[in-house]
PDB file of N, CA, C, O and CB in Angstrom:
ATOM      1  N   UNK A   1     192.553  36.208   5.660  1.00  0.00           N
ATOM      2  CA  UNK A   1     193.603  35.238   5.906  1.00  0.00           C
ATOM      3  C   UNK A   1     193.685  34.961   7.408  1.00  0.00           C
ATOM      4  O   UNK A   1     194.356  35.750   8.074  1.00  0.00           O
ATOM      5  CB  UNK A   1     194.964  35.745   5.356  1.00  0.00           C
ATOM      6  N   UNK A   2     193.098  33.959   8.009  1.00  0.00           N
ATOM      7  CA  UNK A   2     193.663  33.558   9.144  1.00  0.00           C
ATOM      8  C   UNK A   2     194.984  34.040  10.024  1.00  0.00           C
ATOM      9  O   UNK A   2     195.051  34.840  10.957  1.00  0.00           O
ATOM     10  CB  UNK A   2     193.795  32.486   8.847  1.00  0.00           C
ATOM     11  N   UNK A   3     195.851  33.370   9.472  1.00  0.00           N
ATOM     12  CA  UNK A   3     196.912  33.386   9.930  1.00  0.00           C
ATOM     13  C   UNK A   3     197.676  35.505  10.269  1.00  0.00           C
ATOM     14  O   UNK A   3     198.365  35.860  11.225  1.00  0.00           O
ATOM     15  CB  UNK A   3     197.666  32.254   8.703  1.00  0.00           C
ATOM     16  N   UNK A   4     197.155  36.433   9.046  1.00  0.00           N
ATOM     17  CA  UNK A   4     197.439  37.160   9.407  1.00  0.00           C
ATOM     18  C   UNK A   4     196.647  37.701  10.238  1.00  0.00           C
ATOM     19  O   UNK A   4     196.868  38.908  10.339  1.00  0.00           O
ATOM     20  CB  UNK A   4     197.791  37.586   8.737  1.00  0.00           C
ATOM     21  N   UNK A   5     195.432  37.154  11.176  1.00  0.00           N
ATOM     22  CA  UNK A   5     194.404  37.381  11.968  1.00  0.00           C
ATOM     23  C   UNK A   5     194.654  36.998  13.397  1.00  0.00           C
ATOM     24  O   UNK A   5     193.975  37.243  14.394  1.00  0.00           O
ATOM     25  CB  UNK A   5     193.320  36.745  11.449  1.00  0.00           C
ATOM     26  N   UNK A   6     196.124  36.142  13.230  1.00  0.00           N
ATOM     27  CA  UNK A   6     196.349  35.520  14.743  1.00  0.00           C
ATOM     28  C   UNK A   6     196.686  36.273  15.733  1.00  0.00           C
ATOM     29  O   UNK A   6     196.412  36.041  16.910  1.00  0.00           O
ATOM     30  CB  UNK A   6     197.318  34.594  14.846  1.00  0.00           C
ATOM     31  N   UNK A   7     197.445  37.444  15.215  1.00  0.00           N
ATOM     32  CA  UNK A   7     198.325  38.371  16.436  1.00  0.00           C
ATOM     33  C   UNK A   7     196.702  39.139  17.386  1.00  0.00           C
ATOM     34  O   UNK A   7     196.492  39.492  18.546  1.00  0.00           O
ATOM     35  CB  UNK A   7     199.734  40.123  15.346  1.00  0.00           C
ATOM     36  N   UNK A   8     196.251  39.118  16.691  1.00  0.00           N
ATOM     37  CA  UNK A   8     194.536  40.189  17.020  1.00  0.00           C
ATOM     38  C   UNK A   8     193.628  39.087  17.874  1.00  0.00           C
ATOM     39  O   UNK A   8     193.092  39.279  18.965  1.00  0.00           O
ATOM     40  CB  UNK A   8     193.309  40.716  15.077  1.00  0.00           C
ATOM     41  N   UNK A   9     193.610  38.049  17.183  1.00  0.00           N
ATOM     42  CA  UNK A   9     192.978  36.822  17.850  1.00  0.00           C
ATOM     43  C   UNK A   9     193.644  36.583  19.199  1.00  0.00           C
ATOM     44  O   UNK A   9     193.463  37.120  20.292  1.00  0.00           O
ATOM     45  CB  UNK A   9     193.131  35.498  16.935  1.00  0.00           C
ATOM     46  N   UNK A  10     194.537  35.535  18.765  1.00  0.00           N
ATOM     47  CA  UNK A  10     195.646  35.712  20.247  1.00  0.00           C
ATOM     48  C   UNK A  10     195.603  36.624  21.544  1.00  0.00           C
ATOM     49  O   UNK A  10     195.629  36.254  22.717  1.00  0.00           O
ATOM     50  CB  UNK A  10     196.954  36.193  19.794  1.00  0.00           C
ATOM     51  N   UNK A  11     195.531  37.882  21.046  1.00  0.00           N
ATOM     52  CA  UNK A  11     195.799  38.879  22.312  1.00  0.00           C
ATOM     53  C   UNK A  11     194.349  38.896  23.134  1.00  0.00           C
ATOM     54  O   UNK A  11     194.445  39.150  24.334  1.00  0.00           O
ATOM     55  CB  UNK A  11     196.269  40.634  21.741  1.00  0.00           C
ATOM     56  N   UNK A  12     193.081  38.661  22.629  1.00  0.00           N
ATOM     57  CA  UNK A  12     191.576  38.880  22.852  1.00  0.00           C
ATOM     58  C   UNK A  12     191.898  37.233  24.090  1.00  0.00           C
ATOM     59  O   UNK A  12     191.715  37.155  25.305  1.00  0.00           O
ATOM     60  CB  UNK A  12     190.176  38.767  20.906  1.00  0.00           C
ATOM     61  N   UNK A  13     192.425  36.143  23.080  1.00  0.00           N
ATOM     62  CA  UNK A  13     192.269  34.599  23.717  1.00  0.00           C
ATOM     63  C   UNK A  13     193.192  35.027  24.918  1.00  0.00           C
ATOM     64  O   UNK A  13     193.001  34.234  25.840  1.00  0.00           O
ATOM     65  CB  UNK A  13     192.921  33.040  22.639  1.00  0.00           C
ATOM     66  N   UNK A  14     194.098  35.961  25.244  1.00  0.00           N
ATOM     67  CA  UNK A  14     194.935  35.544  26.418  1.00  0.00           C
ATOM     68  C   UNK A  14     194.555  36.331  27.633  1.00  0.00           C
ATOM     69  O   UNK A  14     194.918  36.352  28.809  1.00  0.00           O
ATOM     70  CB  UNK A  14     196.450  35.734  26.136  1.00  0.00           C
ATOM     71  N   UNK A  15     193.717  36.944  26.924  1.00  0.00           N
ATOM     72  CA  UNK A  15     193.398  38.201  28.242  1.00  0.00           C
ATOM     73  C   UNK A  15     191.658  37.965  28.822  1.00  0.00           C
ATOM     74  O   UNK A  15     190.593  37.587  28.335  1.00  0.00           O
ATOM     75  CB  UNK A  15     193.551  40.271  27.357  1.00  0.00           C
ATOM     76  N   UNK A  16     192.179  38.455  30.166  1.00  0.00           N
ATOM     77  CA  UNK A  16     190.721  38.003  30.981  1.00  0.00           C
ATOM     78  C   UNK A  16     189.542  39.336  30.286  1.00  0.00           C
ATOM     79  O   UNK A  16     189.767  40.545  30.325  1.00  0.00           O
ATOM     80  CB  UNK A  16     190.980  38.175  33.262  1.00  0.00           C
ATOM     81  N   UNK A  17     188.515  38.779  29.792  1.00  0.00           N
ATOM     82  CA  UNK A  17     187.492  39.779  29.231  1.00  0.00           C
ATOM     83  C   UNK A  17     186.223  39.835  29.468  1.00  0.00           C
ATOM     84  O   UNK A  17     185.563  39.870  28.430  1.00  0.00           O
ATOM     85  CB  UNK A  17     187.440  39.762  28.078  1.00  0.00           C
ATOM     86  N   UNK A  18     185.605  39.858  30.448  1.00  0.00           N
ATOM     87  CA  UNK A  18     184.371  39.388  30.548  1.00  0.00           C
ATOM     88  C   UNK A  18     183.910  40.277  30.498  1.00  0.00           C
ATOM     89  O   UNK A  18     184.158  41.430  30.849  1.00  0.00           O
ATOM     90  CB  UNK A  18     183.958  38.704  31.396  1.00  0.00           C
ATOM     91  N   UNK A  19     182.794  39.538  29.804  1.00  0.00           N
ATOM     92  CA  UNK A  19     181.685  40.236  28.676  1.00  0.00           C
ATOM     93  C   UNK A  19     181.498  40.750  27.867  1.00  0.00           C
ATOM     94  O   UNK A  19     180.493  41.429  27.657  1.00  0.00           O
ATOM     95  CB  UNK A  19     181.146  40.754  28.730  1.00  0.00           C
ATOM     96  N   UNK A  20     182.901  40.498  26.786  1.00  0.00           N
ATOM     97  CA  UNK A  20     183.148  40.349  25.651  1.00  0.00           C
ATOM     98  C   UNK A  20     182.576  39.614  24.914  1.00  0.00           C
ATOM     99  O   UNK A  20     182.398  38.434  25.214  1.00  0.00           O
ATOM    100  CB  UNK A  20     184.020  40.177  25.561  1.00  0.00           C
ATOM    101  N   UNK A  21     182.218  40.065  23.944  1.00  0.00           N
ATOM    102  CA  UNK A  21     181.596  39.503  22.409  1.00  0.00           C
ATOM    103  C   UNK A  21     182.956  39.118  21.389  1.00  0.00           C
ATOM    104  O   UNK A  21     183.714  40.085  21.306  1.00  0.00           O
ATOM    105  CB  UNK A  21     180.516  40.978  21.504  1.00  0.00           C
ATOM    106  N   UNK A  22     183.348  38.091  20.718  1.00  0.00           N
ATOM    107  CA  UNK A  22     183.957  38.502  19.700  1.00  0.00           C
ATOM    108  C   UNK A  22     183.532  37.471  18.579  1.00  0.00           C
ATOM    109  O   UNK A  22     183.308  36.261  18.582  1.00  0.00           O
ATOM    110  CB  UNK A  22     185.412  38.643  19.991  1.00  0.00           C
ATOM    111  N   UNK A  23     183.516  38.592  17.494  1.00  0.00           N
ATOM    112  CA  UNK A  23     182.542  37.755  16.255  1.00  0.00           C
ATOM    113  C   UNK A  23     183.532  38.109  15.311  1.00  0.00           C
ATOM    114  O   UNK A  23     183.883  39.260  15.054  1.00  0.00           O
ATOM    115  CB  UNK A  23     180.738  38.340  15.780  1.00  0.00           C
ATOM    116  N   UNK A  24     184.063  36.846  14.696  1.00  0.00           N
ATOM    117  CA  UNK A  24     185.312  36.821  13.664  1.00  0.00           C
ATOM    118  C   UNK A  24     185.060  36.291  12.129  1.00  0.00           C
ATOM    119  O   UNK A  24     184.946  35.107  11.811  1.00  0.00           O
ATOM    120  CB  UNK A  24     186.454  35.824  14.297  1.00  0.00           C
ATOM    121  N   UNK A  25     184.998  37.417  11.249  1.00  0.00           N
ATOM    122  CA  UNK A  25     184.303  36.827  10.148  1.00  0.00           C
ATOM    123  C   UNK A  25     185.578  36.651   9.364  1.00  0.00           C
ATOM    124  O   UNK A  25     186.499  37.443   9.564  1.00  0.00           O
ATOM    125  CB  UNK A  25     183.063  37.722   9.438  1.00  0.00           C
ATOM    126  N   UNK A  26     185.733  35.456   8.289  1.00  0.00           N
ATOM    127  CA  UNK A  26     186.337  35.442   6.874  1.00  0.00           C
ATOM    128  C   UNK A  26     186.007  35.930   5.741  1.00  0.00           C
ATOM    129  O   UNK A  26     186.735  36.246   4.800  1.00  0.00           O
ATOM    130  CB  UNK A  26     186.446  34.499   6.514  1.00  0.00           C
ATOM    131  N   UNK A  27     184.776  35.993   5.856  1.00  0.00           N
ATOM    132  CA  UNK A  27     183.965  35.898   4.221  1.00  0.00           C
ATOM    133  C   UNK A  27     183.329  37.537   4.767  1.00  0.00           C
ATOM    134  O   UNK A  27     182.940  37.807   5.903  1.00  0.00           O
ATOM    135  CB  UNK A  27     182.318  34.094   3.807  1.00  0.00           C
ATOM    136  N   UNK A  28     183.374  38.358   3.705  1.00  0.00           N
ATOM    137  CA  UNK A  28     182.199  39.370   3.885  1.00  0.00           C
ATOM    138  C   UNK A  28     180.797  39.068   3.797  1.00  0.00           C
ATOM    139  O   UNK A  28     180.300  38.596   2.775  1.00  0.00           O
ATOM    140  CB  UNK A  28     182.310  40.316   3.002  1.00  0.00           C
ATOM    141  N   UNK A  29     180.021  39.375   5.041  1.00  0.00           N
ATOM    142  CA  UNK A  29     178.303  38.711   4.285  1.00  0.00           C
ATOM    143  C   UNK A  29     178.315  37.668   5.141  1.00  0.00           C
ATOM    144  O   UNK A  29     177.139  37.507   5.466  1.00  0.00           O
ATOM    145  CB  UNK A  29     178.111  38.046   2.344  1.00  0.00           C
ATOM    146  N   UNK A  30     179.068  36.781   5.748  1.00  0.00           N
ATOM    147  CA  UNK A  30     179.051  35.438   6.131  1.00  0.00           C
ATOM    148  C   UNK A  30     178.266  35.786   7.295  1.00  0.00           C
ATOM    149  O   UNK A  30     177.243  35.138   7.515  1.00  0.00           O
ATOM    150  CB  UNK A  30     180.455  34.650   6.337  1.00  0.00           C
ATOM    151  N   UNK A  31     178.670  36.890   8.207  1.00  0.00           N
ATOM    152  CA  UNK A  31     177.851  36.661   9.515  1.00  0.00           C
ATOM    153  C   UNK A  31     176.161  37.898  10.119  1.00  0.00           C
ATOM    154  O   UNK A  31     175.438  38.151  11.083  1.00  0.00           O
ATOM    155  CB  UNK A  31     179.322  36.862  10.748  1.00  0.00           C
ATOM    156  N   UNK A  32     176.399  38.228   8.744  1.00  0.00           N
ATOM    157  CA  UNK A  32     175.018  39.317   8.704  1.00  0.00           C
ATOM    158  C   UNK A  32     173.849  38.799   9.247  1.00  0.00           C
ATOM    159  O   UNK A  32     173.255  39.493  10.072  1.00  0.00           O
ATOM    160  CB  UNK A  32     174.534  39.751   7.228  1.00  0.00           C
ATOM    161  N   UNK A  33     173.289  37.424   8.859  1.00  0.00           N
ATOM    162  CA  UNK A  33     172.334  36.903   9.580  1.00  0.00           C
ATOM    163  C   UNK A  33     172.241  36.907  10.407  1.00  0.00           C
ATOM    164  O   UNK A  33     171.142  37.258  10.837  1.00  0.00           O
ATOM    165  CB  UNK A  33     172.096  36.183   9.572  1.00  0.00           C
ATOM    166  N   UNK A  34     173.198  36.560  11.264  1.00  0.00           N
ATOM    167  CA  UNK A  34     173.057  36.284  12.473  1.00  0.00           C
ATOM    168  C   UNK A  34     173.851  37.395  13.567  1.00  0.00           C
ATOM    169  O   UNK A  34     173.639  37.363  14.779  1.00  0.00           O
ATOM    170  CB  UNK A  34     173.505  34.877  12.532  1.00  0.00           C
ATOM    171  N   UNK A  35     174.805  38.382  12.901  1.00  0.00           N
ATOM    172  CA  UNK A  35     174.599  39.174  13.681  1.00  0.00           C
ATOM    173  C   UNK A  35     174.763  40.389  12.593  1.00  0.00           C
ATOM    174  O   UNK A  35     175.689  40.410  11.782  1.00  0.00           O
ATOM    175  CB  UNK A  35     175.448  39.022  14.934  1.00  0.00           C
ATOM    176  N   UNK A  36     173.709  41.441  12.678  1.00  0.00           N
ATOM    177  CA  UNK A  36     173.939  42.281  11.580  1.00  0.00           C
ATOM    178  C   UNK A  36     174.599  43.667  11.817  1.00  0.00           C
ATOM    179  O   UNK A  36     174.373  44.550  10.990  1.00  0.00           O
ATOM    180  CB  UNK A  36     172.710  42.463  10.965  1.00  0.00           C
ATOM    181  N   UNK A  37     175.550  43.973  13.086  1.00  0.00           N
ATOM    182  CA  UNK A  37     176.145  45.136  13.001  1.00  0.00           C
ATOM    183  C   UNK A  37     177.114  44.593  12.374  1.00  0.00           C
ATOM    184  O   UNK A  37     177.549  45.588  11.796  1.00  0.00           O
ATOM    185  CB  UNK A  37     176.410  45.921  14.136  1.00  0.00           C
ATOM    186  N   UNK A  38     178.032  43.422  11.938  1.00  0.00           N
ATOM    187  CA  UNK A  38     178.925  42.763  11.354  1.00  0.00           C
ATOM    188  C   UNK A  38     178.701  43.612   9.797  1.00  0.00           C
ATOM    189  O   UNK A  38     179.767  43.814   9.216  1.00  0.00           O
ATOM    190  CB  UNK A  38     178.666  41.044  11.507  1.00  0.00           C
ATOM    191  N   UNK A  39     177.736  44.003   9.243  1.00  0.00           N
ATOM    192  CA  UNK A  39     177.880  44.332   7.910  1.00  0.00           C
ATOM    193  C   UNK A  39     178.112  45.807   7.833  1.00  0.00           C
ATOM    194  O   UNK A  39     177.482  46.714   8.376  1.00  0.00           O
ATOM    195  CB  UNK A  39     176.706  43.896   7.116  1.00  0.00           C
ATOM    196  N   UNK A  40     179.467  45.864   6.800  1.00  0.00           N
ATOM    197  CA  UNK A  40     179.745  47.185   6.299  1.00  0.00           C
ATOM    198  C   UNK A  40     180.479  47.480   7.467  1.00  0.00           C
ATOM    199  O   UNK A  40     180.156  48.381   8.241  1.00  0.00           O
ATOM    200  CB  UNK A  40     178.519  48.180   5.900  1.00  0.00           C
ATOM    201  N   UNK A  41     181.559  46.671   7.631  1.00  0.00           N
ATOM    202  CA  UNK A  41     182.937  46.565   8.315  1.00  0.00           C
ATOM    203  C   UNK A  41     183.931  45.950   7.600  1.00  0.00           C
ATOM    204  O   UNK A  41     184.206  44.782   7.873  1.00  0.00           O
ATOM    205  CB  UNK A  41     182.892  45.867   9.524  1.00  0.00           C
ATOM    206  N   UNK A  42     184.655  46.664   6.530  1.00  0.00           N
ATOM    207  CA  UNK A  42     185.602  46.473   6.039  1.00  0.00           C
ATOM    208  C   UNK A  42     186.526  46.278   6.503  1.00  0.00           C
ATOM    209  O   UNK A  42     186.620  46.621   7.681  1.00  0.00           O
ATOM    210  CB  UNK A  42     185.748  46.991   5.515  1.00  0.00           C
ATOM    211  N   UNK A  43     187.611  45.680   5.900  1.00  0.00           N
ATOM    212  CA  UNK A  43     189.324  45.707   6.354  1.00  0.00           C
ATOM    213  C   UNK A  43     189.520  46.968   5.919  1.00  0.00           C
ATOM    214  O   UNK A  43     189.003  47.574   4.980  1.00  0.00           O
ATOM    215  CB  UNK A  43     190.531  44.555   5.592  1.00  0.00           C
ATOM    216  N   UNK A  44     190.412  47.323   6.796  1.00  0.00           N
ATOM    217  CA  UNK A  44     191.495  48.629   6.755  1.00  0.00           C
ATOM    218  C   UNK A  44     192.679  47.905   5.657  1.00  0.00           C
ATOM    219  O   UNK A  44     193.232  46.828   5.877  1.00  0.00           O
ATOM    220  CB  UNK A  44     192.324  49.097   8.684  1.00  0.00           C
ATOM    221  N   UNK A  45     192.840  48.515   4.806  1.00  0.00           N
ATOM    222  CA  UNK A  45     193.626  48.254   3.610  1.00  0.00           C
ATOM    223  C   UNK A  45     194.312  46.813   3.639  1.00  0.00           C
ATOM    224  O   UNK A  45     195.465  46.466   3.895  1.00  0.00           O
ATOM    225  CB  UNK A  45     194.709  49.376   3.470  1.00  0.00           C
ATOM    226  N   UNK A  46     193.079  46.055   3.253  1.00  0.00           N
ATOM    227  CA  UNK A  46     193.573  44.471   3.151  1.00  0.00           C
ATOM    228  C   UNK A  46     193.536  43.922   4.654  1.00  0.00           C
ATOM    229  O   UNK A  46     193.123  42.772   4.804  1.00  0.00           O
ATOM    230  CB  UNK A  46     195.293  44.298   2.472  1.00  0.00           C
ATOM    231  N   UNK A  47     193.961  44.700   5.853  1.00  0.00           N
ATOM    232  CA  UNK A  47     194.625  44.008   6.968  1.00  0.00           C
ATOM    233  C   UNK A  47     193.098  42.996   7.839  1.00  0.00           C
ATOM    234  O   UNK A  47     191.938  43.103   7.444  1.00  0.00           O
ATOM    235  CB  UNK A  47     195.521  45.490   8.137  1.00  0.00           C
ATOM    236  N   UNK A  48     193.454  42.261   8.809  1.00  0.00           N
ATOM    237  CA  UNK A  48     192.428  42.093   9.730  1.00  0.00           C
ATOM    238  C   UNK A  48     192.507  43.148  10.727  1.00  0.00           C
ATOM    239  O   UNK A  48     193.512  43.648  11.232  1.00  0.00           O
ATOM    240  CB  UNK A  48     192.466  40.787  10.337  1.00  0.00           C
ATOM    241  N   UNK A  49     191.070  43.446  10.958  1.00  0.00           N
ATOM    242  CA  UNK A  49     190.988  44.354  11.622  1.00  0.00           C
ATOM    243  C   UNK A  49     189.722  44.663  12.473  1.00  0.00           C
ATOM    244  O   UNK A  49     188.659  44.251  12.010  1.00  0.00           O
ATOM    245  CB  UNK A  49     191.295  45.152  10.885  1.00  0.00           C
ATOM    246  N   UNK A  50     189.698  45.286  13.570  1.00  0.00           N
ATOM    247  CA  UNK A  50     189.266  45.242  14.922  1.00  0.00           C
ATOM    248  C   UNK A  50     188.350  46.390  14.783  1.00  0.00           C
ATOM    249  O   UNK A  50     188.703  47.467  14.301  1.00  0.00           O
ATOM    250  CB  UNK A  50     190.418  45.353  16.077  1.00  0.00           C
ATOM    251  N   UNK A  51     186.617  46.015  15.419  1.00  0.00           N
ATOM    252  CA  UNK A  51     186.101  47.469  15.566  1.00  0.00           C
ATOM    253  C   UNK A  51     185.207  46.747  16.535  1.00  0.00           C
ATOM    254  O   UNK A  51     184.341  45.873  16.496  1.00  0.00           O
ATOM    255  CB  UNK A  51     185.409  48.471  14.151  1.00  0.00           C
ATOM    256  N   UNK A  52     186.012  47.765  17.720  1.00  0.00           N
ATOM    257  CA  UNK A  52     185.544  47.324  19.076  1.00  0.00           C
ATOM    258  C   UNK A  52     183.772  48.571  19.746  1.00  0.00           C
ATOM    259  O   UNK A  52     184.077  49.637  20.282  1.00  0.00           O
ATOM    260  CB  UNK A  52     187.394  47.616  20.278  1.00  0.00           C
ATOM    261  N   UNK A  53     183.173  48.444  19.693  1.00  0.00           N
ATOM    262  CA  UNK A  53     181.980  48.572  19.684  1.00  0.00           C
ATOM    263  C   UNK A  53     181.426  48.546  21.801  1.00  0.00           C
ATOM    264  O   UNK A  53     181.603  47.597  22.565  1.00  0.00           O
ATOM    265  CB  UNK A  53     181.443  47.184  18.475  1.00  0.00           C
ATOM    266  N   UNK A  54     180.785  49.913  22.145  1.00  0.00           N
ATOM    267  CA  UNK A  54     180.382  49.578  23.286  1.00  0.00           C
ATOM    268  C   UNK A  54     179.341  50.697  23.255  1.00  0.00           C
ATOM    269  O   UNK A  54     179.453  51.793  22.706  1.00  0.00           O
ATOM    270  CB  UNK A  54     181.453  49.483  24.416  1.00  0.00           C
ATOM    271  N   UNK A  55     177.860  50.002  24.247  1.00  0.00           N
ATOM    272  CA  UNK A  55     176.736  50.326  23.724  1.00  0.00           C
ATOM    273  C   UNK A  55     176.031  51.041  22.490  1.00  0.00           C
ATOM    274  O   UNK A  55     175.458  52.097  22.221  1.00  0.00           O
ATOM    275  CB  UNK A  55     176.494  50.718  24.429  1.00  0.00           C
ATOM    276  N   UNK A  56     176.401  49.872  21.915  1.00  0.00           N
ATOM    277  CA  UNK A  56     175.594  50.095  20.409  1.00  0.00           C
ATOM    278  C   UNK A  56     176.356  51.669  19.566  1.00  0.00           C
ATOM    279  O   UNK A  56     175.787  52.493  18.850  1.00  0.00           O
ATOM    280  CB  UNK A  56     173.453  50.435  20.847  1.00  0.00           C
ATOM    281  N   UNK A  57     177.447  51.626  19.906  1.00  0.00           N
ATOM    282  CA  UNK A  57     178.444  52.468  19.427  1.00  0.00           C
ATOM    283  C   UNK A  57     180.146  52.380  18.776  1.00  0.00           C
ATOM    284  O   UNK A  57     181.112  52.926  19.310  1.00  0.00           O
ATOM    285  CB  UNK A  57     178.433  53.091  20.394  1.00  0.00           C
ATOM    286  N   UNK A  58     180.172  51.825  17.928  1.00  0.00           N
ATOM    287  CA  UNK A  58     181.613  50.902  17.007  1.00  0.00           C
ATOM    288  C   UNK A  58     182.568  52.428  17.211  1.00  0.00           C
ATOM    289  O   UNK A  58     182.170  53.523  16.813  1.00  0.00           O
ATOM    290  CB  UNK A  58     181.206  50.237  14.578  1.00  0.00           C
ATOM    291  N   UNK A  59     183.908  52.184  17.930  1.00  0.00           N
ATOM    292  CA  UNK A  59     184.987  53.328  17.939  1.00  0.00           C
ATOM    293  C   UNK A  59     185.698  53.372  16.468  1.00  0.00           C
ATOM    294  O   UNK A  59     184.941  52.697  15.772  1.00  0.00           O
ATOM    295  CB  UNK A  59     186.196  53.026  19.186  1.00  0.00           C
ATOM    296  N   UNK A  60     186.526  53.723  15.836  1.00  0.00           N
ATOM    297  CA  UNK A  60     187.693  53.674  14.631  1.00  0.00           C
ATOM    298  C   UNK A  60     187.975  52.273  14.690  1.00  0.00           C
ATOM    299  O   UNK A  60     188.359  51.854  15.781  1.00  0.00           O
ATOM    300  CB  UNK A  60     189.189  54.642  14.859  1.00  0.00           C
ATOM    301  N   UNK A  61     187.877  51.543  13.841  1.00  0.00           N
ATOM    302  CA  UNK A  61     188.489  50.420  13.733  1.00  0.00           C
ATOM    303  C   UNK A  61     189.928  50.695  13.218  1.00  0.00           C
ATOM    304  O   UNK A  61     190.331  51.567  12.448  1.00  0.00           O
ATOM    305  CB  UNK A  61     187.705  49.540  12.910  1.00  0.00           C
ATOM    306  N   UNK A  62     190.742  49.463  14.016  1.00  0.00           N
ATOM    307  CA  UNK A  62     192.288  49.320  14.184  1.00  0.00           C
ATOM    308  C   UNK A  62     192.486  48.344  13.649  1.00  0.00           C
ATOM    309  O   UNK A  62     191.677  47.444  13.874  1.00  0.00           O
ATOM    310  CB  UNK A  62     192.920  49.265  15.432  1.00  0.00           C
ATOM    311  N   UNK A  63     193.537  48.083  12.784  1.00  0.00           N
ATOM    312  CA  UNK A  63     194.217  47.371  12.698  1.00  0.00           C
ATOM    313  C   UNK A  63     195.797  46.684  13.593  1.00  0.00           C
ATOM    314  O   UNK A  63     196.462  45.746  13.153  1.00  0.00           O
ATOM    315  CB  UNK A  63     194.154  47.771  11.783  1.00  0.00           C
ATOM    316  N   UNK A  64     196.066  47.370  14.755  1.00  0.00           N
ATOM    317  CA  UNK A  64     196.767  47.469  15.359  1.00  0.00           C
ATOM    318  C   UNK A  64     196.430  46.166  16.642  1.00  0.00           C
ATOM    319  O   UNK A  64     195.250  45.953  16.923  1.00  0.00           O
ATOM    320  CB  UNK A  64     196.814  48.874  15.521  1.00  0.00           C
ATOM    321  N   UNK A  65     197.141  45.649  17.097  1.00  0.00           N
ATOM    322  CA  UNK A  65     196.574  44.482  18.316  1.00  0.00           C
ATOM    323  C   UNK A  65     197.076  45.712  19.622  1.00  0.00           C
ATOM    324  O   UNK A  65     196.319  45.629  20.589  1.00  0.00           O
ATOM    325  CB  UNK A  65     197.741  42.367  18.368  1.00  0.00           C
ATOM    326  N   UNK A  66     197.841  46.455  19.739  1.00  0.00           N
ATOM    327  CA  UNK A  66     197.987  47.437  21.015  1.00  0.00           C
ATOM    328  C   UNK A  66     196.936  47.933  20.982  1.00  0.00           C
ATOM    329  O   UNK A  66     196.119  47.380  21.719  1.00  0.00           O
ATOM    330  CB  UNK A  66     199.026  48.507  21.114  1.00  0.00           C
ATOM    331  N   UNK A  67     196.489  48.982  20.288  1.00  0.00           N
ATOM    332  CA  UNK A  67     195.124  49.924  20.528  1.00  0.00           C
ATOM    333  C   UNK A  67     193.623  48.899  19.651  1.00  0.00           C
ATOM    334  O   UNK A  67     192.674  49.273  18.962  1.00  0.00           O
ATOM    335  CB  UNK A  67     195.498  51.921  19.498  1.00  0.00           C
ATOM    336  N   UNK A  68     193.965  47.872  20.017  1.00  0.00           N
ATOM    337  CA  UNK A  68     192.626  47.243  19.930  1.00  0.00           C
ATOM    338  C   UNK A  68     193.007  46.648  21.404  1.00  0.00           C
ATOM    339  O   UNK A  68     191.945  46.148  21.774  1.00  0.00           O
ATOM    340  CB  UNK A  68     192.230  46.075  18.480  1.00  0.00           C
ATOM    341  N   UNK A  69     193.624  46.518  22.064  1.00  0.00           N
ATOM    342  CA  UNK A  69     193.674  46.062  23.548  1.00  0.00           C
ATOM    343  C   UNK A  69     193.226  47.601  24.029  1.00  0.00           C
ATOM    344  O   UNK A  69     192.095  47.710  24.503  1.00  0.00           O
ATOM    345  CB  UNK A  69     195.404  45.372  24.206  1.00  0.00           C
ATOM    346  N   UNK A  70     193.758  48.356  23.963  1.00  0.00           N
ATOM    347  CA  UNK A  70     193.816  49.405  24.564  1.00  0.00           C
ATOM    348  C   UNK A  70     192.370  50.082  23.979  1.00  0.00           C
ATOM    349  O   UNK A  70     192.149  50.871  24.898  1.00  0.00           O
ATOM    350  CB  UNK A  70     195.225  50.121  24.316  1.00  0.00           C
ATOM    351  N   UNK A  71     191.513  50.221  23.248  1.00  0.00           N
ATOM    352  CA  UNK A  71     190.086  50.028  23.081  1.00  0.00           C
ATOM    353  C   UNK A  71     189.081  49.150  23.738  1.00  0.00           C
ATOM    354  O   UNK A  71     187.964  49.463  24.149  1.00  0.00           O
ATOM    355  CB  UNK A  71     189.979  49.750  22.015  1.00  0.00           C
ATOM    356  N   UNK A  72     189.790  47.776  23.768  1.00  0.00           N
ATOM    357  CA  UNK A  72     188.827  46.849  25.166  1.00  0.00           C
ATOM    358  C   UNK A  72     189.121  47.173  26.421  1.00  0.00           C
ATOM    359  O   UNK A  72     188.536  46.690  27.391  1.00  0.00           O
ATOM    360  CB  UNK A  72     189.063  45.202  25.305  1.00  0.00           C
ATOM    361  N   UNK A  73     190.162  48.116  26.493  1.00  0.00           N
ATOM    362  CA  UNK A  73     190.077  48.557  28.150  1.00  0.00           C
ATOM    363  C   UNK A  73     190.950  47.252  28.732  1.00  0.00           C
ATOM    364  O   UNK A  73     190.808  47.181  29.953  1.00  0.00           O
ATOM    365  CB  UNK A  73     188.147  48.641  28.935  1.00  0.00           C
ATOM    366  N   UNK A  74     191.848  46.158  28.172  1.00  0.00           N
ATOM    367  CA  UNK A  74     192.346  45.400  28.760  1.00  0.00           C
ATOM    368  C   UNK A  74     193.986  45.794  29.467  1.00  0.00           C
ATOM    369  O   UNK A  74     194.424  46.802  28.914  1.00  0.00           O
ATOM    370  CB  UNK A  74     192.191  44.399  27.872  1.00  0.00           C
ATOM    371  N   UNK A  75     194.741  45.358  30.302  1.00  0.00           N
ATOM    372  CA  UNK A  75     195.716  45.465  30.934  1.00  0.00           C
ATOM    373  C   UNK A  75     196.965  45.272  30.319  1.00  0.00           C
ATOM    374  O   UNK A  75     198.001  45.383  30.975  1.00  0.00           O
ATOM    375  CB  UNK A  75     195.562  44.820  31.815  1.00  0.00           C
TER     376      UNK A  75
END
């Protein structure tokens, strides 16, 4: 669902991030082609949810928009 995806979206769009990746799927499967650590990243019980990844290493994915900021190391 989009919309319950905005608070997570939002916080990534307002903050300075460089050299950030962010790859936002709807569909499971949709973005495997083209990028394939995307597969076999579930939602955390239904929610949208965040698995912030640095050198080729994915941390706990959050559902939370604080400790998915606080996983990108942002301010």
């Amino acid at each position: 669902d989009p919309k319950a995806a905005q608070p997570l979206l939002e916080a990534v769009w307002r903050s300075f991030l460089p050299y950030k990746v962010l790859a936002f799927t709807g569909t499971p499967g949709s973005l495997e082609g083209i990028v394939p650590w995307t597969k076999d990243r579930p939602l955390l019980e239904g929610k949208p949810t965040a698995y912030v990844c640095r050198n080729f290493t994915c941390r706990l994915p959050t559902t939370e928009r604080s400790k998915m900021m606080e996983l990108l190391g942002a301010p």
